[in-house]
Backbone as CSV, one residue per row, in Angstrom:
resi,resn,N_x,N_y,N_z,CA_x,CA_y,CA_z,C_x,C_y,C_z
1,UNK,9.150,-35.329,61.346,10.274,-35.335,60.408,9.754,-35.460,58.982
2,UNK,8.750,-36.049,58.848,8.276,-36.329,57.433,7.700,-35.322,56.830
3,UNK,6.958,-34.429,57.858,6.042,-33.671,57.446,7.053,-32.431,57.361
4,UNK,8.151,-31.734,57.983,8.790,-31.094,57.903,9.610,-31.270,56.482
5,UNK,9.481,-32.375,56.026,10.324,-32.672,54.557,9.363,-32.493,53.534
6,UNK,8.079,-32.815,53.879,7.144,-32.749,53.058,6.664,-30.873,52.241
7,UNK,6.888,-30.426,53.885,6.832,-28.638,54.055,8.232,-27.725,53.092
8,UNK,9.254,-28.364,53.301,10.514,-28.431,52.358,10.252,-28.715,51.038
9,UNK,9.383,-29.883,50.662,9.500,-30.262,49.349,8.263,-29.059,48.661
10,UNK,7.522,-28.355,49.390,6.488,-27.995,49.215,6.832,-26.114,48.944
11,UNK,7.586,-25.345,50.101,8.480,-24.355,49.637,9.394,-24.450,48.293
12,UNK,10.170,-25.889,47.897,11.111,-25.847,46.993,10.460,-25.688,45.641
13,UNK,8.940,-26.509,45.830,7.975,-26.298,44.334,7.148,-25.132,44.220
14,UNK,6.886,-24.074,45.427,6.156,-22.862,45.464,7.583,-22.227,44.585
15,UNK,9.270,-22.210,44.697,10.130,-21.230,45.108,9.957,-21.438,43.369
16,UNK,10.201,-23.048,43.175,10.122,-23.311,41.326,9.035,-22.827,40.683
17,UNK,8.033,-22.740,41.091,6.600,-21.900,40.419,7.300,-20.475,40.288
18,UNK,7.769,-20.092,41.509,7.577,-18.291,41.455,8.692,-18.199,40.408
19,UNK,9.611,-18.883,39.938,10.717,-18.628,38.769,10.149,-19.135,37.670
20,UNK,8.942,-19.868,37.512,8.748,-19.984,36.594,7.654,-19.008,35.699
21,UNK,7.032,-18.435,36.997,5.855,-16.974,37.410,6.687,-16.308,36.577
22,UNK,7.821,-15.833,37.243,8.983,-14.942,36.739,9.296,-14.988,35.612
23,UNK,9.623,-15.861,34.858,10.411,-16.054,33.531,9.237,-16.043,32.303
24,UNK,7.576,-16.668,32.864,6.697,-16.086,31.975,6.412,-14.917,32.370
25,UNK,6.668,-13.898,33.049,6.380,-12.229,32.441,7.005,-11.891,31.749
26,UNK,8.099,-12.521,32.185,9.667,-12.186,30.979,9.202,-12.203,29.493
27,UNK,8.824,-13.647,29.409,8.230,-13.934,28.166,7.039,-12.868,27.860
28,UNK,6.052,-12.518,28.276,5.148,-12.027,28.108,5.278,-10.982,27.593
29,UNK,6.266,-9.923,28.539,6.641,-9.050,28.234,7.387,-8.662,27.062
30,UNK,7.756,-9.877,26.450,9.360,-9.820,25.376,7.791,-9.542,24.055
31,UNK,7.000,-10.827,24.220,6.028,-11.189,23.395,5.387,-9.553,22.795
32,UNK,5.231,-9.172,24.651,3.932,-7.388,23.734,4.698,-6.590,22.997
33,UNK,6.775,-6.720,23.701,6.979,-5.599,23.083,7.027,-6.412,21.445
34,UNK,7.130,-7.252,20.797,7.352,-8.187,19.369,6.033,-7.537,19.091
35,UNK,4.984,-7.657,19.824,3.472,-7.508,18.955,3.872,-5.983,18.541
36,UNK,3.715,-4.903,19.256,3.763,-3.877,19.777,5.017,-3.349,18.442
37,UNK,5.647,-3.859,18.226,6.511,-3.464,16.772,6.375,-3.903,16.039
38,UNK,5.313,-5.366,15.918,4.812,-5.883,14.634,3.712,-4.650,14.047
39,UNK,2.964,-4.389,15.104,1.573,-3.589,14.829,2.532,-2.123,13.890
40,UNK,3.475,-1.645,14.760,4.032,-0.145,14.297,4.626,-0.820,12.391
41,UNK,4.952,-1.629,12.599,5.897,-2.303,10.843,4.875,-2.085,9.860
42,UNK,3.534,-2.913,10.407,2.419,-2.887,9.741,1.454,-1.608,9.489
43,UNK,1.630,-0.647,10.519,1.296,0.607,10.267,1.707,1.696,9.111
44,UNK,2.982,1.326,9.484,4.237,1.746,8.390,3.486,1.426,6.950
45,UNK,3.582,0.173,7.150,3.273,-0.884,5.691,2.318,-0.135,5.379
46,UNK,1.266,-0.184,6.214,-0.348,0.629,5.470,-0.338,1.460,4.770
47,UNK,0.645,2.076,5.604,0.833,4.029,5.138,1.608,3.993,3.633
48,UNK,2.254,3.227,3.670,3.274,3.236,2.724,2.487,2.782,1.438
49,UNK,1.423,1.769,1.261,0.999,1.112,0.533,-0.638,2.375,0.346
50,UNK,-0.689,3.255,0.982,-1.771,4.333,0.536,-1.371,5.056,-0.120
51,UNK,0.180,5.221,0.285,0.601,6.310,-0.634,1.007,6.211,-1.978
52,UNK,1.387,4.811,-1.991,1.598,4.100,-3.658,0.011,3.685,-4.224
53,UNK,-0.919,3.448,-3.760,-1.980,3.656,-4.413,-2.624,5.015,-4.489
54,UNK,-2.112,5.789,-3.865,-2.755,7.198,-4.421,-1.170,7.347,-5.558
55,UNK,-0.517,7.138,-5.945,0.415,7.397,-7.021,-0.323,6.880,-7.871
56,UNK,-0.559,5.583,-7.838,-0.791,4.636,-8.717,-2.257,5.596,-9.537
57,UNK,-3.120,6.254,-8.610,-4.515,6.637,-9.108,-3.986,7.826,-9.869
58,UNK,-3.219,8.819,-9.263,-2.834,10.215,-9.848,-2.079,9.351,-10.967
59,UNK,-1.379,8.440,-11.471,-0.922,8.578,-12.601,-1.880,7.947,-13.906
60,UNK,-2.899,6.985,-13.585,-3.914,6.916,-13.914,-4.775,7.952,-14.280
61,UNK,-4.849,8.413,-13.636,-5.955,10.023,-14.024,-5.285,10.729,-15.091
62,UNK,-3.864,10.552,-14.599,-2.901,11.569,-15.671,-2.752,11.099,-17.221
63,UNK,-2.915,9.787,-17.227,-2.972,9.197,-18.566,-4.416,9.243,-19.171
64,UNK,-5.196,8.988,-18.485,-6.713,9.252,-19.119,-7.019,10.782,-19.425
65,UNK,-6.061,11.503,-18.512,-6.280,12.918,-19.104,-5.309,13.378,-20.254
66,UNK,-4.551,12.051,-20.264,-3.279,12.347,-21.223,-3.967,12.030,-22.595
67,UNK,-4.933,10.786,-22.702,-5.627,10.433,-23.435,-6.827,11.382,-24.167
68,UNK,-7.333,11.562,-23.521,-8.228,13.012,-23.195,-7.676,13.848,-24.587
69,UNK,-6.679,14.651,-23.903,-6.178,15.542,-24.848,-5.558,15.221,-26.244
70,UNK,-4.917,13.983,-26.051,-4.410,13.565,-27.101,-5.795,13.182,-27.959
71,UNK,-6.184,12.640,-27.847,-8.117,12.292,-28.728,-8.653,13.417,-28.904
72,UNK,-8.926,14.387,-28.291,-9.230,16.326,-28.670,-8.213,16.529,-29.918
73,UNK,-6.818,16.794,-29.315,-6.260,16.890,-30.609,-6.066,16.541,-31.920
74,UNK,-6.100,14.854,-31.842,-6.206,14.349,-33.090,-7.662,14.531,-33.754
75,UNK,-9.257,15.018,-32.726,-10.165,14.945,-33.948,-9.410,16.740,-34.199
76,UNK,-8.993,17.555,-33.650,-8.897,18.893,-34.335,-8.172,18.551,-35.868
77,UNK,-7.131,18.052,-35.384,-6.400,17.805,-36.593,-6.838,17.400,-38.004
78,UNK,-7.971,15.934,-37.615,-8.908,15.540,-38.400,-9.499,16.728,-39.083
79,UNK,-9.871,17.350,-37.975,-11.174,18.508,-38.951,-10.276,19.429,-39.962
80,UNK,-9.209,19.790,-39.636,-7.788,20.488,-40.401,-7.610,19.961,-41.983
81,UNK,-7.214,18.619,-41.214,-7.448,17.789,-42.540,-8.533,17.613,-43.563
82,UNK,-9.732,17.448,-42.868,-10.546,17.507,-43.830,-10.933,18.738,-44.699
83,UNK,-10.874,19.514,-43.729,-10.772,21.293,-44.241,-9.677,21.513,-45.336
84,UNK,-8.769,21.350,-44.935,-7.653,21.420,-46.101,-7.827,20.425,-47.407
85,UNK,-8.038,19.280,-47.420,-8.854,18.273,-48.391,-9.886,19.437,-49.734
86,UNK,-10.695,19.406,-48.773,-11.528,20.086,-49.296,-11.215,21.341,-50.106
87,UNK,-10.562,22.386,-49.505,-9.364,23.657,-50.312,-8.898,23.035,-51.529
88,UNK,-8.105,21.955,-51.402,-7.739,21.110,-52.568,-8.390,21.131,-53.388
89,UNK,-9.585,20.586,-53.135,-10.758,19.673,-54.319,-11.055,21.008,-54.807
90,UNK,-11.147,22.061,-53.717,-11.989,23.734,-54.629,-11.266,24.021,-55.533
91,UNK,-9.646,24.121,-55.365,-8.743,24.606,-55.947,-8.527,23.463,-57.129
92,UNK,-8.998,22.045,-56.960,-8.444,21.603,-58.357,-9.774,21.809,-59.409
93,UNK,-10.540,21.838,-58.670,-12.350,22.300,-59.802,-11.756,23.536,-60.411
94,UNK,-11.247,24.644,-59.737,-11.182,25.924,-60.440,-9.993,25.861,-61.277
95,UNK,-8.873,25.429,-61.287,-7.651,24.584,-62.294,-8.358,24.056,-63.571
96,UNK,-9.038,22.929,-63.263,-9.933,22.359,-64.300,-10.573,23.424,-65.009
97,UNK,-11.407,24.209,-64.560,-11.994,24.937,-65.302,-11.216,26.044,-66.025
């Protein structure tokens, strides 16, 4: 009789393991699919954050080339200027004289 209760108490804690077996795959399972869409969010994220640093570089480039040209132009201008300066000074020597 004892041992038959003992065999009872012993099925009732195998039957509580196997639900508890059960309810961590559950978990487990809930867990990969959470990882498993953390990883895809973060993929996302990556992608998303390459593509704003390649903006970030192309508009960079675009200003140093913006710079670029703008510094070309202003020495042309310079030389314009000085060229024209100079026309002046010829033209006020020959006035004078």
């Amino acid at each position: 009789s004892g041992l038959k209760e003992d065999v009872s108490g012993l099925k009732e804690d195998v039957s509580g393991l196997k639900e508890d077996v059960s309810g961590l795959k559950e978990d487990m399972a809930f867990v990969k699919h959470e990882i498993s869409m953390i990883r895809t969010e973060m993929e996302s994220f990556r992608r998303d954050l390459a593509r704003i640093e390649a903006k970030i570089d192309r508009i960079n480039k675009m200003e140093t080339e913006d710079v670029t040209i703008m510094s070309n132009e202003i020495e042309i201008l310079k030389k314009k200027y000085d060229k024209l300066e100079q026309e002046v000074r010829i033209l006020q020597q020959q006035a004078a004289n």
